[in-house]
DRENDO-1510 file (C-alpha; in Angstrom, 1 decimal, always signed):
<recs>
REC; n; res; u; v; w
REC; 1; UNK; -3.5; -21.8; -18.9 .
REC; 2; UNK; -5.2; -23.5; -15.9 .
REC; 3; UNK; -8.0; -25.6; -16.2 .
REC; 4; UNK; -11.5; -24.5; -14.2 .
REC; 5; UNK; -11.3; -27.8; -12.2 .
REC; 6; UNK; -7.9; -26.7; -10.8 .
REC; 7; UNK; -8.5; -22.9; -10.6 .
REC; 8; UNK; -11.8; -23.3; -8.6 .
REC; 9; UNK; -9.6; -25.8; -6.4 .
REC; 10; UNK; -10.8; -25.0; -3.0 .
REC; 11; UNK; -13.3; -22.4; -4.0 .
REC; 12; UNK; -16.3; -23.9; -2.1 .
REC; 13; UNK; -14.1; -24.0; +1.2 .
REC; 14; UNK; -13.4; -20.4; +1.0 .
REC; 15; UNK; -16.6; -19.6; -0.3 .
REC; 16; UNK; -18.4; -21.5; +2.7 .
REC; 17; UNK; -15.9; -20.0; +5.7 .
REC; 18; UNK; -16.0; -16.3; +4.0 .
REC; 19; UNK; -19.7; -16.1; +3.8 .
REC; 20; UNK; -20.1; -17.9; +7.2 .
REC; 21; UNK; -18.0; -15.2; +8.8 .
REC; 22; UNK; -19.4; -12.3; +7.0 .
REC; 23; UNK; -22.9; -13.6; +8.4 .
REC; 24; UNK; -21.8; -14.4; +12.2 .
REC; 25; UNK; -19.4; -11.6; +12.4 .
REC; 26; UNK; -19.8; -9.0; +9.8 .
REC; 27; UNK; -22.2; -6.8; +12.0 .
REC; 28; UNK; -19.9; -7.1; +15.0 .
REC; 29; UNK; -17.2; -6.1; +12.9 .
REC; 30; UNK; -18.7; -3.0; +11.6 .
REC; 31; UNK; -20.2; -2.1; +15.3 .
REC; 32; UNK; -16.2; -2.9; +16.9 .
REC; 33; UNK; -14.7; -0.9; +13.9 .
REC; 34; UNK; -17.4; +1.7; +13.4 .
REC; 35; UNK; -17.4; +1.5; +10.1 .
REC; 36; UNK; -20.6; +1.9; +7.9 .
REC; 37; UNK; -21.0; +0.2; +4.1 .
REC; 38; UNK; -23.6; +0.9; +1.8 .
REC; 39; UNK; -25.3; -2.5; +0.8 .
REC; 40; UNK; -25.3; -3.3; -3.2 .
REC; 41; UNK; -26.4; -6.6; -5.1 .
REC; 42; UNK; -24.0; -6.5; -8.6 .
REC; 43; UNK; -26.1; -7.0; -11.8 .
REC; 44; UNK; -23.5; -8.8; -13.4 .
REC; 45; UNK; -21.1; -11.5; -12.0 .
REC; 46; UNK; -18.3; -12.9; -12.5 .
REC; 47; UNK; -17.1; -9.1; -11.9 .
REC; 48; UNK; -13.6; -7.5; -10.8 .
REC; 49; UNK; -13.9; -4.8; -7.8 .
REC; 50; UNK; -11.5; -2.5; -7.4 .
REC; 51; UNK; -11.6; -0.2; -4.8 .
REC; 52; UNK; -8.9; +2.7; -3.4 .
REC; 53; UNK; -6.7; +0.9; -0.2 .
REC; 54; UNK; -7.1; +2.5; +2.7 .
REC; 55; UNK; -7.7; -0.1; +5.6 .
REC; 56; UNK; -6.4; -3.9; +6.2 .
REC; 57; UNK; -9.4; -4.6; +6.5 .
REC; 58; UNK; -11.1; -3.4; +3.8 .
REC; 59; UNK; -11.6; -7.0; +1.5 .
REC; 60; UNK; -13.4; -7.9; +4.8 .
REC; 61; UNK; -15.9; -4.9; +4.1 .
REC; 62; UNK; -16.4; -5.2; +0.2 .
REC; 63; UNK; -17.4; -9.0; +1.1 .
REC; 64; UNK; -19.7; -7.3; +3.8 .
REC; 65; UNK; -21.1; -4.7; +1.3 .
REC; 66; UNK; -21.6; -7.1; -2.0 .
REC; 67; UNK; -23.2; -10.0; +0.7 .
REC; 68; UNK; -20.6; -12.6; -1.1 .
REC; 69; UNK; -17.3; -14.5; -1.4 .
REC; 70; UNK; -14.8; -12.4; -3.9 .
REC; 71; UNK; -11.5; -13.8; -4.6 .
REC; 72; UNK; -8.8; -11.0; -3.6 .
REC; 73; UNK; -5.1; -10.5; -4.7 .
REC; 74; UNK; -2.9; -10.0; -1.8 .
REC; 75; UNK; +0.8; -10.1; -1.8 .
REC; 76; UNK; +3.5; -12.6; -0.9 .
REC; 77; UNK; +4.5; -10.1; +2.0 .
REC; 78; UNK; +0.8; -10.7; +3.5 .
REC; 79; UNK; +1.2; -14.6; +2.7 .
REC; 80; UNK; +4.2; -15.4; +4.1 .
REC; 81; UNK; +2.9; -14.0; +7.8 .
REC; 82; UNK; +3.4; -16.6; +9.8 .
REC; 83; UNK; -0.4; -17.1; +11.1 .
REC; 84; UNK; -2.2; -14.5; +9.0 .
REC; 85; UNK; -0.8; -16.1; +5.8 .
REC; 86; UNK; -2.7; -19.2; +6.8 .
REC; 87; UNK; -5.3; -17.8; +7.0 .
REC; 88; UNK; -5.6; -15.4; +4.5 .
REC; 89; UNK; -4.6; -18.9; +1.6 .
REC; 90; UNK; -5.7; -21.6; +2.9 .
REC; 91; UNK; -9.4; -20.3; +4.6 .
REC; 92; UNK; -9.7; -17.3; +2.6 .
REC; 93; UNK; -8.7; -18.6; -1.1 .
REC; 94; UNK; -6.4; -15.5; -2.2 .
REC; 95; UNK; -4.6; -14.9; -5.0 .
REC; 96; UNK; -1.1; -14.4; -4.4 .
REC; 97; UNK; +1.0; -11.4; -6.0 .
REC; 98; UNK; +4.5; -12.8; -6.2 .
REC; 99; UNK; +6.9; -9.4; -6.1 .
REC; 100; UNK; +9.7; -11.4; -7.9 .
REC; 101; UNK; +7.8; -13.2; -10.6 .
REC; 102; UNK; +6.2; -11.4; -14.1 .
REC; 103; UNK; +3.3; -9.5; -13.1 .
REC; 104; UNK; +1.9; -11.3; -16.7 .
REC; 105; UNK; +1.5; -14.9; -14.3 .
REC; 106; UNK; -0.6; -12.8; -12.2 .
REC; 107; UNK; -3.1; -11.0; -14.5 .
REC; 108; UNK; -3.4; -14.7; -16.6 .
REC; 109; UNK; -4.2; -16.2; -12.7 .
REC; 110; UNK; -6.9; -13.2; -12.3 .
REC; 111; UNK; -8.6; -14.1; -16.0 .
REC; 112; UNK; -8.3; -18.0; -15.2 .
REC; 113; UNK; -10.5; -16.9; -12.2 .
REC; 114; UNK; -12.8; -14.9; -14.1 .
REC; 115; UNK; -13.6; -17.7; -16.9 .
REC; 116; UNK; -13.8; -20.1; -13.8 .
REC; 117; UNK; -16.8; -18.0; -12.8 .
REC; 118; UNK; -14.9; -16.6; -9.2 .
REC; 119; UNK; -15.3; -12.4; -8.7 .
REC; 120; UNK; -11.8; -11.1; -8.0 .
REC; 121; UNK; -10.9; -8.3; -6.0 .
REC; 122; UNK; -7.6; -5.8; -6.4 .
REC; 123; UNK; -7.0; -3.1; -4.7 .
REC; 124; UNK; -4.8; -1.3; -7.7 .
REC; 125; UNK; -2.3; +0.9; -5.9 .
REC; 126; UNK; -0.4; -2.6; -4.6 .
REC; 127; UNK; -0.4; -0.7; -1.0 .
REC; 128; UNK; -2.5; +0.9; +1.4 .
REC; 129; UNK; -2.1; +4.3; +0.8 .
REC; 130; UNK; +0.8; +5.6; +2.5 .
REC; 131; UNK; -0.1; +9.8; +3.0 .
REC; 132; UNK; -4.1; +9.4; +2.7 .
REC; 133; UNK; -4.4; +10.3; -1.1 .
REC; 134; UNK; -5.2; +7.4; -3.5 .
REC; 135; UNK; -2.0; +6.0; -5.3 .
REC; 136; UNK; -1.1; +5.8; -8.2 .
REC; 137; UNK; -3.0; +2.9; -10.2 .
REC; 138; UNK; -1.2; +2.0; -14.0 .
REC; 139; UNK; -2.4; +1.4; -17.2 .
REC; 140; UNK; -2.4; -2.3; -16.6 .
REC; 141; UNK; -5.1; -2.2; -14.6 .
REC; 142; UNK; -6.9; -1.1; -17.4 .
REC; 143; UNK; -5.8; -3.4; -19.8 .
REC; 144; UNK; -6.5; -6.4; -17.0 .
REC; 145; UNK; -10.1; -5.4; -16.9 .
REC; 146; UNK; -10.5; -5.2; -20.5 .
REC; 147; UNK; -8.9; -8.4; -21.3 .
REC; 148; UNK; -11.0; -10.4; -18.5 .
REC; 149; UNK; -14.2; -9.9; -20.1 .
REC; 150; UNK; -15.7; -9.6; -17.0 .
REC; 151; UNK; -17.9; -6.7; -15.0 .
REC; 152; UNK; -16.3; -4.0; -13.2 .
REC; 153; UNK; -17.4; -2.7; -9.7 .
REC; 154; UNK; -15.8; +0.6; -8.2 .
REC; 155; UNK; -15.5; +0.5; -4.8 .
REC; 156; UNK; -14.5; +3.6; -2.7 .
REC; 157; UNK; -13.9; +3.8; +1.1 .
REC; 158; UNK; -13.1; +7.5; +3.0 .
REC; 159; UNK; -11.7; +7.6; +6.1 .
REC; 160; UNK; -9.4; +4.1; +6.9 .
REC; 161; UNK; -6.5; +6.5; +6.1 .
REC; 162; UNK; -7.3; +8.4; +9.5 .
REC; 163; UNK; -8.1; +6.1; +11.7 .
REC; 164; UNK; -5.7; +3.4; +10.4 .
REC; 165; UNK; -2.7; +5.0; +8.9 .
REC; 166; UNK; -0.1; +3.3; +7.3 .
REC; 167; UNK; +2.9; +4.9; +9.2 .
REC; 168; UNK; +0.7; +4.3; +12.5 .
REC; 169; UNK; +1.7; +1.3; +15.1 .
REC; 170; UNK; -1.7; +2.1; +16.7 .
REC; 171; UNK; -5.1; +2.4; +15.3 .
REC; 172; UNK; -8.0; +5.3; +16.2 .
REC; 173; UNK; -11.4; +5.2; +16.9 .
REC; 174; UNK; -13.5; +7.0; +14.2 .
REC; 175; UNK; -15.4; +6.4; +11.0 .
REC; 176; UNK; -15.2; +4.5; +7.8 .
REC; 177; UNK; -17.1; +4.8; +5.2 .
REC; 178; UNK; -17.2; +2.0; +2.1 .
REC; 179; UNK; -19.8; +2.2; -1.3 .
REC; 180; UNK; -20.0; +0.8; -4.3 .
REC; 181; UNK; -19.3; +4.3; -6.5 .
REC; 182; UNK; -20.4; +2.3; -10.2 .
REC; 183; UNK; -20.7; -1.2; -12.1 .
REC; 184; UNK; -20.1; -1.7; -15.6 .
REC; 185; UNK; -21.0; -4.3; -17.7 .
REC; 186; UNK; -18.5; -6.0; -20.5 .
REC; 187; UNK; -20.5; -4.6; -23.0 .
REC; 188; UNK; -20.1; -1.1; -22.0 .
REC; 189; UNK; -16.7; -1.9; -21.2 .
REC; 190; UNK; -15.7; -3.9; -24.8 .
REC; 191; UNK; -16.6; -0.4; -26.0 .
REC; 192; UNK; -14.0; +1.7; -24.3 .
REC; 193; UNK; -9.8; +2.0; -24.9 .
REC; 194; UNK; -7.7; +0.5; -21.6 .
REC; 195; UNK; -6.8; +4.5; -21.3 .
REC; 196; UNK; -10.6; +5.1; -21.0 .
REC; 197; UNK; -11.3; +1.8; -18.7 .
REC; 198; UNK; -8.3; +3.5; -16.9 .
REC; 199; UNK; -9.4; +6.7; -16.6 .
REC; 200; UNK; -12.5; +5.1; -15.0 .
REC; 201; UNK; -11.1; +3.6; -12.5 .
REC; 202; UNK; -8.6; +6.5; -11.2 .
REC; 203; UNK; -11.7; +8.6; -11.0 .
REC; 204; UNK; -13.9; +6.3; -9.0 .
REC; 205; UNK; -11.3; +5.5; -6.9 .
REC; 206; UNK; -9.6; +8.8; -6.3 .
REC; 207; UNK; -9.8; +10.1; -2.3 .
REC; 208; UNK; -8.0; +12.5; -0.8 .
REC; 209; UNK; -8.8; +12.3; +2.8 .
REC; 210; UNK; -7.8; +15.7; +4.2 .
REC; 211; UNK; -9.8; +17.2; +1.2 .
REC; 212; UNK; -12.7; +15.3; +2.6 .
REC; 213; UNK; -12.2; +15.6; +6.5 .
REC; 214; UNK; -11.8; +19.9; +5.9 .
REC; 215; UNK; -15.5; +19.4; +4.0 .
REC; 216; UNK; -17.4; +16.8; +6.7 .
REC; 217; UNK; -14.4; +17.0; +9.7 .
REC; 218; UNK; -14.5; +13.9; +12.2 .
REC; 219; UNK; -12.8; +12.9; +15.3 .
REC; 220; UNK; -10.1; +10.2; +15.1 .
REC; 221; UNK; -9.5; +9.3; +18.9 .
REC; 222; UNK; -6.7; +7.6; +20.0 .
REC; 223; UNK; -3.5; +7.2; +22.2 .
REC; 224; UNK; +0.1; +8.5; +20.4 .
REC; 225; UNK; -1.2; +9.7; +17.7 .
REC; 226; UNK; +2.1; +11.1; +16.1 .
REC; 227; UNK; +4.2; +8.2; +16.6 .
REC; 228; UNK; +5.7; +6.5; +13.6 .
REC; 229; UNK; +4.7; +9.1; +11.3 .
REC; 230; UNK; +8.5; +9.5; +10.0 .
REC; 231; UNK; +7.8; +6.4; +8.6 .
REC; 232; UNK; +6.3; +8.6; +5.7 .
REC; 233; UNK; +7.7; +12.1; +6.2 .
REC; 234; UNK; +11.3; +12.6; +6.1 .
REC; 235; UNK; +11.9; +15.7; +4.9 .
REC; 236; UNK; +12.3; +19.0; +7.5 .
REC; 237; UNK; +9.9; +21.6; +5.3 .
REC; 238; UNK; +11.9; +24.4; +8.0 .
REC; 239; UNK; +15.5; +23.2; +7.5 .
REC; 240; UNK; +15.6; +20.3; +4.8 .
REC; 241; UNK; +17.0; +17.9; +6.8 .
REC; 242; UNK; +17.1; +14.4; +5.7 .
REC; 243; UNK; +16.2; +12.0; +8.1 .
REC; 244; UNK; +15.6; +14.0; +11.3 .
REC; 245; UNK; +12.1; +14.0; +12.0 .
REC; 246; UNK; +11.2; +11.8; +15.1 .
REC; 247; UNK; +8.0; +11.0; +16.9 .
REC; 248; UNK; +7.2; +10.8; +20.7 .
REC; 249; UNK; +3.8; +10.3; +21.4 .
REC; 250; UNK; +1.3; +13.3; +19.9 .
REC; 251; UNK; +5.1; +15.6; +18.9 .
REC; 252; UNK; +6.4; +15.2; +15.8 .
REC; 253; UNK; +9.9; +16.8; +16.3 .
REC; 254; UNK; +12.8; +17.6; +13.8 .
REC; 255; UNK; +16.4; +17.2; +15.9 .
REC; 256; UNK; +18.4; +19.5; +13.3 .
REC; 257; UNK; +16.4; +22.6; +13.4 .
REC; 258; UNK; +14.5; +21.8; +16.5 .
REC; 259; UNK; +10.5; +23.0; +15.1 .
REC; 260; UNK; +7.9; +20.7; +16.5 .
REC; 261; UNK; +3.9; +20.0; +15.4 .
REC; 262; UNK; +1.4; +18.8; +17.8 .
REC; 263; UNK; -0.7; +15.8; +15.8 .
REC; 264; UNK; -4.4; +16.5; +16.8 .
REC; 265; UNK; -7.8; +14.0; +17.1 .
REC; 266; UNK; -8.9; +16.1; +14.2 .
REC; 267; UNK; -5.7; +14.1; +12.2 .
REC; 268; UNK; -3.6; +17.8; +11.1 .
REC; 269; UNK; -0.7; +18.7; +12.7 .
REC; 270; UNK; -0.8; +21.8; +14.7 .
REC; 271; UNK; +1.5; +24.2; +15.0 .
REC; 272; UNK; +3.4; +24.2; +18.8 .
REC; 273; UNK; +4.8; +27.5; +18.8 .
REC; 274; UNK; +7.6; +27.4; +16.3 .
REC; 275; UNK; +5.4; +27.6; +13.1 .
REC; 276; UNK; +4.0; +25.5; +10.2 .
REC; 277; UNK; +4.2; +24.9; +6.9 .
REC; 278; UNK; +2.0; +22.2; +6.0 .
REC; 279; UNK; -1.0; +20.5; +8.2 .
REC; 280; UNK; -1.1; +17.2; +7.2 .
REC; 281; UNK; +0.4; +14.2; +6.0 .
REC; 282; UNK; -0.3; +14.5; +2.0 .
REC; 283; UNK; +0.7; +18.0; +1.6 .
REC; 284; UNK; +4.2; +17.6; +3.4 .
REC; 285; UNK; +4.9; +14.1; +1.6 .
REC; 286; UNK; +3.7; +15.6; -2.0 .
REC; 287; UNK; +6.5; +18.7; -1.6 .
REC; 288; UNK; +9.2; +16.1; -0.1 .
REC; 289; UNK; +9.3; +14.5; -2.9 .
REC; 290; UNK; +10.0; +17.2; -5.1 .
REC; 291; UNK; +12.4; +18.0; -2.8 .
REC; 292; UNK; +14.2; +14.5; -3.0 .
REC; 293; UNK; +14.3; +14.2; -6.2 .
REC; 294; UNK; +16.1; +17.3; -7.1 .
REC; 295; UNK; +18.6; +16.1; -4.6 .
REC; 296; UNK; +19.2; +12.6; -5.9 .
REC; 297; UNK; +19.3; +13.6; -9.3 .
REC; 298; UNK; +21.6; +16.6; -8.5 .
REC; 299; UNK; +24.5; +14.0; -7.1 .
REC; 300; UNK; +27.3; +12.9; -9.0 .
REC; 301; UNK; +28.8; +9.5; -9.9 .
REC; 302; UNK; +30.4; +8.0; -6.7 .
REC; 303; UNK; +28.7; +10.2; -4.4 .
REC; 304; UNK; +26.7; +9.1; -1.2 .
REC; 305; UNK; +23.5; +10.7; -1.1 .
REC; 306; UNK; +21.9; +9.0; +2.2 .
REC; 307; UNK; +22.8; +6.0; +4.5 .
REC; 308; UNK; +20.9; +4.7; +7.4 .
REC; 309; UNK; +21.9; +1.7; +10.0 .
REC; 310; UNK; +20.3; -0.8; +12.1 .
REC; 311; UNK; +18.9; -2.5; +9.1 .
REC; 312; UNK; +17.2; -5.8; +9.3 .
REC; 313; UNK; +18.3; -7.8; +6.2 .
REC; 314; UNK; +16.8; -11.1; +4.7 .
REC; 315; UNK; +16.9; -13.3; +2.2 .
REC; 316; UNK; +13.8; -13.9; +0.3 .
REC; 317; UNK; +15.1; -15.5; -2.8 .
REC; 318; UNK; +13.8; -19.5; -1.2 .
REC; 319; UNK; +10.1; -18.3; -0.8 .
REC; 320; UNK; +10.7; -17.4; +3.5 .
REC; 321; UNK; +12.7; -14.8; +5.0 .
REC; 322; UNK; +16.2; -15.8; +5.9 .
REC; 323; UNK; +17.9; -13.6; +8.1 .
REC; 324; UNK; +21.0; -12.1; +6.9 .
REC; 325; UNK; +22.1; -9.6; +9.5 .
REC; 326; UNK; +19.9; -7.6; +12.3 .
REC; 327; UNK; +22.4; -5.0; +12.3 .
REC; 328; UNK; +23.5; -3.6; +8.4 .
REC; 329; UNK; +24.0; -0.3; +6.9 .
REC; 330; UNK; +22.1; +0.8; +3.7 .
REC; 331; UNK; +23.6; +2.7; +1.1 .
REC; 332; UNK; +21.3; +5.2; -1.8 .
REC; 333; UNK; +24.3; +6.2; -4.4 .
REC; 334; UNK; +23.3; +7.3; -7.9 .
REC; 335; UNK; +23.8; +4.5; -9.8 .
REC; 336; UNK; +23.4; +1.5; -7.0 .
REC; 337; UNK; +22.1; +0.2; -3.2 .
REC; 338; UNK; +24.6; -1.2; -1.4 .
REC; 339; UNK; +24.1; -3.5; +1.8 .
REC; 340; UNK; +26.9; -4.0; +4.5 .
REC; 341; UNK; +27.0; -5.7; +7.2 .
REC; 342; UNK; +29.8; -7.4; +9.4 .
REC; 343; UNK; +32.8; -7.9; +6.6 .
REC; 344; UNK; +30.0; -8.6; +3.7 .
REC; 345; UNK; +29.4; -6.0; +1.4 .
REC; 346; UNK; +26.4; -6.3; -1.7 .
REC; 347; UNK; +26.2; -3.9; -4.3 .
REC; 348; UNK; +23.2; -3.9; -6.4 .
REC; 349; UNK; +23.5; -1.5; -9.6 .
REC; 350; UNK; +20.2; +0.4; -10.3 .
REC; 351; UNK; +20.5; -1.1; -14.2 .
REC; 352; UNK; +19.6; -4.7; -12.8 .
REC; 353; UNK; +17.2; -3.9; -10.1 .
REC; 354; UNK; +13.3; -5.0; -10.9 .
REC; 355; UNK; +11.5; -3.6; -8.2 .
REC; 356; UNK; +12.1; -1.2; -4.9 .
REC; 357; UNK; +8.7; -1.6; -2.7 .
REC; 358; UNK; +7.3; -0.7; +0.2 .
REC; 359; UNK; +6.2; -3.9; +1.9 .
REC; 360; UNK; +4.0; -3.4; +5.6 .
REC; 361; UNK; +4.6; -0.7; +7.2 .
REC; 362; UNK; +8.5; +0.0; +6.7 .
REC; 363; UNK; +9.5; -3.5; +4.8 .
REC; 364; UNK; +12.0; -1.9; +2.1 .
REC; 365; UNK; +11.7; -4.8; -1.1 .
REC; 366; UNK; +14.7; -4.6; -3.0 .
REC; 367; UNK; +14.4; -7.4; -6.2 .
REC; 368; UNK; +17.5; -7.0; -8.4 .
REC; 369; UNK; +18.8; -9.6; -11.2 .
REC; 370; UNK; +20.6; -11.7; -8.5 .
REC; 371; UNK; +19.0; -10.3; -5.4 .
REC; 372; UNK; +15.7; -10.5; -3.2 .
REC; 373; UNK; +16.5; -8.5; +0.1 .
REC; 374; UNK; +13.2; -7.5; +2.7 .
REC; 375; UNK; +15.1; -4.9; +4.8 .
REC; 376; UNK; +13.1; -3.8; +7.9 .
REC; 377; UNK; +14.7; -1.5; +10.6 .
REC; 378; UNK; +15.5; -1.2; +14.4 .
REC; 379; UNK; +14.8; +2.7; +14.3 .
REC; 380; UNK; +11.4; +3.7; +12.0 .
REC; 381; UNK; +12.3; +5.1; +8.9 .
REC; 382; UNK; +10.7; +5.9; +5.6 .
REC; 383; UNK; +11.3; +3.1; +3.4 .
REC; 384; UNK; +9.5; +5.2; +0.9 .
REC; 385; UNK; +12.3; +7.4; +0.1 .
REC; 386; UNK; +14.8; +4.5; -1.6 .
REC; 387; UNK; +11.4; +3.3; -3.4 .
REC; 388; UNK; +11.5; +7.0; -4.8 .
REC; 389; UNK; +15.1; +7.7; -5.2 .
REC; 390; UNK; +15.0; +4.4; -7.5 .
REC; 391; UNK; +12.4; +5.4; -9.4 .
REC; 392; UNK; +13.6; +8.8; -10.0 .
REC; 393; UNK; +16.9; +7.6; -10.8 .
REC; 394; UNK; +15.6; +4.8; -13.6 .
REC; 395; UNK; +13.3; +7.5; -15.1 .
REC; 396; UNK; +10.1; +5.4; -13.7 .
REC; 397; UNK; +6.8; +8.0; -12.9 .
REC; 398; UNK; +6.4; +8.5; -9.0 .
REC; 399; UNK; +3.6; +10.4; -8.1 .
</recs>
């Protein structure tokens, strides 16, 4: 366990540039982002917040909100960014969520912080949220709060989702909303189960953006506002096809069956003349995945159920990227990945992989017993669809 001297290493600096920005800048940033947080002084402190992801920015806006420094997780993806890892580790102070290391060093980094007397911040799904509904957040969350000791503040923001969505190269002009939903001290908490602490937290946290923009609708303006979105979808809801939805623009188009959707300011697709099945984002991506995992689980042994090319492989297995191959084919089979490119072939059986993520935007993480691969792509894909095929296929819960 680390000493407080060592944990708080730094803490002052971060403290010091944090609170200096939020003061200087924080207005500006809310006017520039039109974003609007409801103020709140915690009764207790240290305290963990956890709020639902829905915005880059939104550890910038808790700060805002709670009018202090709070120490946030943030993963080695964000960290090793070339100038925004700088910045986010050395000025910022984060706690870094190492993908290939026991998630046990990280929740005994997040209680060395807590008994050091530093608020920590986690945003629970690991992600932004990649159709606009909050993720899935697991029991260890729970038992992290519980063991800490410490206060815990629900955070919830509605709307990043539309203006900033994850699939989206471009953001949109509209609004954000952040608040502090409830705080709960460690004596009310020492009284609850980590199911109940859990419980808590999913139901604070829970948003589903389209269920809110139907009840209070707002604009999102913007330019291209369907591009990238097969970065989620991938499914045809008209002809099944895998892999044939492309974007241009405000079209979403699927090149097997031909049916296009219009993607409007109001952030639902619209139908162009060929009919629709489902208006927005978290609809379609809930039923695709139904949809895919029948279909992976139906294969047999030996058979190829998807490949894609123009991968971007690297090695991550030193700490940096090294680049393997800007050009490689992926491989989903039942029972293993397999990367080729040039005459290198790597076969990674599902039995010894740790982790599939989605890193970014489209980074696919793929941590096996031997293996650290960030595979990124020359033509936008959903990365999502290995990190569910994977989990499917291992009997993991996907939601």
């Amino acid at each position: 366990m680390s000493d407080n001297k060592n944990v708080r290493k730094g803490y002052t600096k971060n403290r010091v540039v944090l609170n200096t920005a939020r003061v200087l800048f924080g207005g500006l940033l809310l006017k520039v982002c039109t974003t609007k947080v409801d103020y709140y002084k915690p009764k207790h402190t240290p305290f963990i917040i956890i709020a639902n992801h829905s915005d880059p920015l939104d550890p910038g806006f808790e700060m805002i909100a709670l009018k202090r420094y709070i120490r946030f997780v943030a993963s080695d993806h964000l960290a090793r960014a070339k100038v925004g890892g700088w910045i986010i580790t050395h000025l910022g102070g984060v706690i870094v969520k190492h993908r290939d290391k026991p998630s046990s060093m990280l929740t005994q980094e997040i209680i060395d912080n807590i008994n050091a007397g530093i608020s920590v911040g986690i945003h629970a799904e690991g992600k932004t949220s990649t159709n606009g509904e909050t993720g899935y957040i697991s029991e260890h969350t729970g038992k992290l709060v519980k063991d800490s000791g410490a206060a815990l503040i629900t955070f919830k923001f509605t709307g990043g989702y539309l203006r900033a969505p994850r699939w989206s190269s471009n953001t949109r002009k509209g609004p954000l909303h952040g608040r502090v939903v409830n705080e709960y001290s460690p004596e009310e908490l020492s009284k609850l189960s980590v199911s109940e602490i859990t419980d808590i937290i999913r139901r604070d946290t829970f948003v589903n953006v389209y269920d809110e923009q139907r009840k209070n609708p707002h604009m999102y303006k913007g330019i291209k506002l369907a591009e990238y979105v097969e970065r989620t979808l991938y499914i045809c809801p008209k002809c099944n096809a895998v892999g044939d939805l492309h974007s241009k623009n405000d079209i979403l188009k699927c090149t097997n069956c031909g049916c296009k959707l219009k993607f409007g300011e109001d952030a639902f697709f619209h139908d162009t003349g060929d009919g629709i099945v489902f208006d927005n984002v978290c609809d379609w991506d809930k039923w695709q995945k139904n949809v895919w995992k029948e279909k992976v689980l139906a294969a047999s042994e030996g058979e190829l159920i998807f490949s894609e090319g123009g991968q971007i492989v690297a090695d991550v297995h030193s700490g940096d990227r090294v680049l393997l191959s800007d050009n490689a084919d992926i491989m989903l089979y039942k029972d293993k990945f397999v990367i080729a490119y040039d005459d290198k072939s790597f076969e990674i059986p599902m039995d010894t992989i740790k982790s599939v993520q989605i890193a970014s935007r489209e980074a696919l993480i793929i941590i096996s017993r031997d293996y650290y691969f960030d595979i990124r792509t020359q033509i936008p894909r959903a990365a999502g669809k290995y990190e569910a095929a994977w989990r499917y296929l291992t009997g993991r819960e996907y939601l």
